[in-house]
C-alpha positions, 0 to 999 in steps of 0.5 A, spaced: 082 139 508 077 144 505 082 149 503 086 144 500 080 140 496 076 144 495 072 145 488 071 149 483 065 152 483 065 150 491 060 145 494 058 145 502 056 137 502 064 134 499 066 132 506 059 130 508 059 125 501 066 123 504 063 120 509 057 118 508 060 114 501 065 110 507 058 106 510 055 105 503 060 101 500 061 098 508 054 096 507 054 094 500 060 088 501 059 086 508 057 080 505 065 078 503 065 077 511 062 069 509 070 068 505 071 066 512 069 060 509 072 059 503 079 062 504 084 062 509 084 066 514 092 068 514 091 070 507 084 073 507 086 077 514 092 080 511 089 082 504 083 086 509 088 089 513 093 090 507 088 094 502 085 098 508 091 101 510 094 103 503 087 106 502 088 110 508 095 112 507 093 114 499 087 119 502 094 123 504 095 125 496 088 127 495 088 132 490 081 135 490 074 132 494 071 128 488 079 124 490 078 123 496 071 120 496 073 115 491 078 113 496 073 112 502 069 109 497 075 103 497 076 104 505 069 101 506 070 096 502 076 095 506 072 096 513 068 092 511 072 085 511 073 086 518 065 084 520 068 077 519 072 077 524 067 074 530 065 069 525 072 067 524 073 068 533 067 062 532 073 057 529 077 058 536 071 059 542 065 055 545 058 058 542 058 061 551 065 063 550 064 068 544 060 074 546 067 076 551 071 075 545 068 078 540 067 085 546 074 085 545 074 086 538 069 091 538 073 094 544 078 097 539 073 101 536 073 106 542 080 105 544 082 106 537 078 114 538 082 115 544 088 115 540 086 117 534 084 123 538 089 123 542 094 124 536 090 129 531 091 133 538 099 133 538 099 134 530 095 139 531 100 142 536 107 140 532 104 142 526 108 147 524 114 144 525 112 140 518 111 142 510 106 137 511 098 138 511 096 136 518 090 132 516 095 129 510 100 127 516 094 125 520 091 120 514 099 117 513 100 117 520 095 113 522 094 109 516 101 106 514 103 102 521 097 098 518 100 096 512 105 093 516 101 089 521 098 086 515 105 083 513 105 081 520 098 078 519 101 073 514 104 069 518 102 070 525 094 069 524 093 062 524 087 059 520 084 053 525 086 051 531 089 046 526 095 051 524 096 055 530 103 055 530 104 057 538 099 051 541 103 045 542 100 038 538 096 036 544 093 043 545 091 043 538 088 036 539 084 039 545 081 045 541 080 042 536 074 037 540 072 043 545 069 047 538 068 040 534 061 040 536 059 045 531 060 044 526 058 049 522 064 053 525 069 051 521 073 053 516 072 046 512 065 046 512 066 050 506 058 055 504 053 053 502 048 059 499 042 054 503 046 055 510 044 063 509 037 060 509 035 059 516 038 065 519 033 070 516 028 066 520 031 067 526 030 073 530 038 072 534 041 074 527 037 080 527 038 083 534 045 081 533 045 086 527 041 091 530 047 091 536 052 092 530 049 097 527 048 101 534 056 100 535 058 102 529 054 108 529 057 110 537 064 108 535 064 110 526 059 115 526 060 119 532 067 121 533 067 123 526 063 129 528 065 129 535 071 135 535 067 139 531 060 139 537 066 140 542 068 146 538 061 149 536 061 149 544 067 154 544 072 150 545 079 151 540 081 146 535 086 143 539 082 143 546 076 139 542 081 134 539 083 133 547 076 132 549 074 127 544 078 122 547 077 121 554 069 120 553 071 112 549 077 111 553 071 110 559 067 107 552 073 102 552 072 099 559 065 099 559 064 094 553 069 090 556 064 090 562 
């Protein structure tokens, strides 16, 4: 990647900007997880999953590093939509049953390192076999499937309870009132700027943030620069790709536990 992107005159802090510009955006439009609220969940979890992937899929015809950095710009963005989802878990689950539900969510995170670590090791070891760059095969590879669950999303993800096409009418009934006790968890109940309010007055939220924020740092940050801290140790590319993985296939389990 530097060989190929790389400016002129050169610049040592390209790819750190790469990344740091990812978690900017991801931070400045967290608050998009709120249209939850206001939009159906099909539609807005398709187009989440639709741009994220098309972005990531696009970094792998970057031209030059200032490129690239406009992309991860929008994959945050992208990246940023997906803080809703335990919110949207709440329109399913009991208040008690959500921290299990929500563990499987964040659970992909260091399952999706394992593989993504896992198969930048096989790019790497089949490379010369293709014309293509391996990090631009690796942006395409890991990034196309997901265009095509965000056309799945479409039709599989149900908004409510209400819509979910694989319950029966009694079984939607039934969870429909287990979660008709809050209220507030629903889809219907539209947003109000006036129900944020509270919630800067609640310590909960806060120390929810503060979890979120040191998953993301352990899940997002981390792996980024795992291979490279292998290496620096005086193991070859190829072997610290490998040894990335098994660290967040242990991760996985434990968050589950």
């Amino acid at each position: 990647m530097e060989e190929d992107l790389q400016t002129d005159p050169p610049r040592e802090d390209w790819y750190e900007l790469c990344l740091t510009v990812f978690y900017v955006s991801y931070i400045l439009f967290e608050g998009i997880s709120v249209l939850f609220k206001v939009v159906p969940a099909h539609i807005l979890v398709s187009c989440v999953v639709m741009a994220w992937g098309l972005t990531a899929s696009l970094q792998a015809i970057a031209t030059s590093y200032p490129m690239l950095v406009a992309m991860r710009f929008v994959l945050g963005i992208g990246e940023a939509g997906f803080t809703g989802i335990p919110f949207y878990l709440s329109f399913f689950f009991k208040r008690e049953e959500l921290a299990f539900r929500t563990a499987i969510f964040i659970s992909a995170a260091p399952l999706a390192t394992t593989f993504a670590s896992t198969l930048a090791w096989a790019i790497l070891q089949f490379a010369h076999l293709t014309p293509i760059a391996p990090w631009r095969l690796l942006f395409l590879i890991e990034g196309f499937p997901t265009v095509i669950a965000a056309v799945a999303a479409w039709s599989v993800i149900p908004d409510s309870p209400q819509t979910a096409s694989y319950l029966t009418p009694r079984e939607r009934q039934v969870a429909r009132l287990r979660v008709g006790r809050d209220s507030s968890s629903s889809p219907a109940s539209g947003f109000k700027l006036a129900d944020l309010a509270p919630l800067f007055r609640d310590p909960v939220p806060w120390l929810i943030a503060s979890m979120f924020f040191l998953t993301n740092m352990a899940y997002s940050s981390l792996p980024v620069f795992l291979p490279k801290i292998i290496s620096e140790m005086g193991h070859s590319a190829v072997t610290s790709q490998a040894l990335s993985a098994p660290p967040y296939l242990l991760s996985f389990v434990v968050v589950l536990f």
